[in-house]
N, C-alpha and C positions, 0 to 999 in steps of 0.2 A: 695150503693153509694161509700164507701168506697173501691171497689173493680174493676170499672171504676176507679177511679182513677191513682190507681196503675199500670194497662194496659195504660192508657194514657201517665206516665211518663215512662213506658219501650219504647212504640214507638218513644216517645219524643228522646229516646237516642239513638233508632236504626236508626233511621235518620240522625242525627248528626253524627255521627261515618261514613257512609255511605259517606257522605257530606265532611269532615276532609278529607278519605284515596281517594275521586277521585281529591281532589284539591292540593294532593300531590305527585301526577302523575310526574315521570322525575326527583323528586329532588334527590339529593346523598343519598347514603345509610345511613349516619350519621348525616343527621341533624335534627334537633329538628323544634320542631314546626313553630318558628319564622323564621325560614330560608325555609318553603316550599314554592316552586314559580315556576312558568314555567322556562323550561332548554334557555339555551340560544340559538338563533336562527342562527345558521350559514350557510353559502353555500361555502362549499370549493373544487377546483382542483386541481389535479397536472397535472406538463409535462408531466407524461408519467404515463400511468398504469397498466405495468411492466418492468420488470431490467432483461436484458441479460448481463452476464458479462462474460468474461476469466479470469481465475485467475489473482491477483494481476492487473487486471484492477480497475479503480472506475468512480462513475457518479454518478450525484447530482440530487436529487430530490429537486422539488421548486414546494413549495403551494402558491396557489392563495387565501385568505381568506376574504371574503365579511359576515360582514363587518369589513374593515382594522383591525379597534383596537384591535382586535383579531388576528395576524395575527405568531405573536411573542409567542402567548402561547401555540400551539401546541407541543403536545407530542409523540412522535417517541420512537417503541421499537420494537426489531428485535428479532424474534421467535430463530432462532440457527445462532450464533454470532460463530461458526465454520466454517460455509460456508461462511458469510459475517459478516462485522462490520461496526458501523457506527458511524461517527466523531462527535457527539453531539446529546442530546435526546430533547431538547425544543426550538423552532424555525421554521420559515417558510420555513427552507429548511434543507434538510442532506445530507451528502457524505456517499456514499456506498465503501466499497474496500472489494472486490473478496478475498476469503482467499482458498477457494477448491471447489469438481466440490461437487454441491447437489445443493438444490432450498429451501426457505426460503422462509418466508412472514415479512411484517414490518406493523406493527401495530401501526396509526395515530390518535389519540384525541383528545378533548378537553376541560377542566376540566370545568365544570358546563352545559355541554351539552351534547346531545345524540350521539355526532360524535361520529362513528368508522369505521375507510377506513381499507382496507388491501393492499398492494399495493406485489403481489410476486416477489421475486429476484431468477435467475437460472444462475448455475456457473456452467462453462464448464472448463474442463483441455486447458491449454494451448495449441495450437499444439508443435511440435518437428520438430523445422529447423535446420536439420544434418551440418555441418563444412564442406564448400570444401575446404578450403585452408586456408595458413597464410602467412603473410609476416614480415622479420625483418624492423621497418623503423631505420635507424640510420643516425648520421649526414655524413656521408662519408662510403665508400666502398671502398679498405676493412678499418674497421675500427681504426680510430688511435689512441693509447692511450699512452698518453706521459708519462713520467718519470720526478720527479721534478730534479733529478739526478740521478747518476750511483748506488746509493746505497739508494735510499727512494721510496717508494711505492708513485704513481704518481695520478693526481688529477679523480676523477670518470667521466667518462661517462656515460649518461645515453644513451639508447636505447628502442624499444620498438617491440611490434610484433602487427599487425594487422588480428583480422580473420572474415573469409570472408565465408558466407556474414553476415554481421554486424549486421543484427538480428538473429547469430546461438544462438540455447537456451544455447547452453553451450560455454564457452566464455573461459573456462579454460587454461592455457596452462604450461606446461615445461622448464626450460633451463636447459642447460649443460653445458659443455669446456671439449675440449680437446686440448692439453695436461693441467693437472688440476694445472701446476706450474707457469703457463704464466699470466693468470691473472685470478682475484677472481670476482665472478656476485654479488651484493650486496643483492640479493632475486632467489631463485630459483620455487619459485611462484608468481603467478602476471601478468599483459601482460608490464609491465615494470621492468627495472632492472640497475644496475649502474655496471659499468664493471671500473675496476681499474688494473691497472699493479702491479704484487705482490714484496715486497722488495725481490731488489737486483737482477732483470733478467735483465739479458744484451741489451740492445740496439737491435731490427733487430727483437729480438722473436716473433712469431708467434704462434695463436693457431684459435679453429674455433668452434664459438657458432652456438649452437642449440636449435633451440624450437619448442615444439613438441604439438599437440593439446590436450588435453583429448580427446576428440570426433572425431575421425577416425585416430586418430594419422599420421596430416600429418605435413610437416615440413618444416624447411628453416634455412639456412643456414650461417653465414657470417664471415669474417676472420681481425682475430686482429693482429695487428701488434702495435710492442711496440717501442715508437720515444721516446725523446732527447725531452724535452721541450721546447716550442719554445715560447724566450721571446718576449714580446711584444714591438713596438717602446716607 
């Protein structure tokens, strides 16, 4: 008698136990007893379910999250954050920015449920639009740069150079002067610059900037002439 019994309460407990770990199916890996319960029930979308980008491009992924009050806890994490990065990890939506060419995946959740999306991201090099041309824009041709008087360095000019066509990848450009006594460029980097008459050049001088492209080295041309300030009424 006493020996049924015993076999009665082992089965007793192998049930139970059986019973406990299928009714805690889905719950987090840390919680205790009191907190096992079904995962929470979501249906979510996004706009798109993959990311093509060129570098230093970006584009927003937006989740649809049914239902709503969930829709803000979503959590967003990006496998290698060398090819791309993204501008917030919790929220119904993220900004992607291209960093280099390779392909990535983003990985979307959502804490007390079984979500997990992968959404991939691929990064292409940028293409390479060669420099045909450049232009100086300046307020006059040829340019004139006054003198406060005969013997003071006179007020700056700015000017600037245009290159063409206006999405080349390389935007860089050059200035020079010659002769280097007539007047001083305020930046000899940049696509703009301040052009100033240097103390003490006389009245009539002349010299002729240059800016030249980094990329195909082409160029343009314009000529300063140094005037008598001219007071206003």
């Amino acid at each position: 008698m006493k020996n049924k019994f015993r076999i009665l309460i082992v089965s007793l407990a192998v049930v139970f136990a059986l019973f406990s770990f299928t009714a805690c199916v889905g719950c987090p890996d840390d919680c205790d007893d009191d907190c096992c319960k079904e995962p929470i029930s979501v249906e979510v979308t996004f706009n798109t379910t993959s990311v093509n980008l060129q570098e230093s491009e970006q584009a927003d992924i937006i989740a649809t999250v049914t239902p709503e009050e969930y829709r803000d806890n979503l959590v967003w994490a990006i496998g290698d954050n060398t090819v791309a990065t993204i501008s917030r990890t919790v929220g119904r939506s993220v900004r992607i920015t291209a960093v280099k060419e390779g392909s990535t995946k983003i990985t979307v959740t959502l804490p007390g449920s079984l979500l997990e999306e992968e959404i991939t991201v691929t990064v292409t090099k940028m293409p390479v639009v060669d420099v045909e041309s450049v232009s100086i824009v300046s307020p006059s041709n040829p340019l004139q740069v006054e003198l406060t008087n005969v013997s003071a360095a006179g007020r700056p000019v700015l000017i600037s150079a245009n290159v063409f066509p206006a999405n080349a990848t390389n935007q860089n450009v050059t200035w020079s002067v010659l002769p280097v006594d007539v007047v001083s460029l305020g930046s000899t980097t940049g696509r703009s610059i301040d052009v100033t008459a240097i103390l003490d050049v006389p009245v009539g001088a002349t010299a002729t900037i240059t800016v030249t492209t980094q990329c195909g080295n082409f160029t343009d041309t314009l000529e300063v002439v140094v005037g008598e300030q001219q007071l206003e009424d």
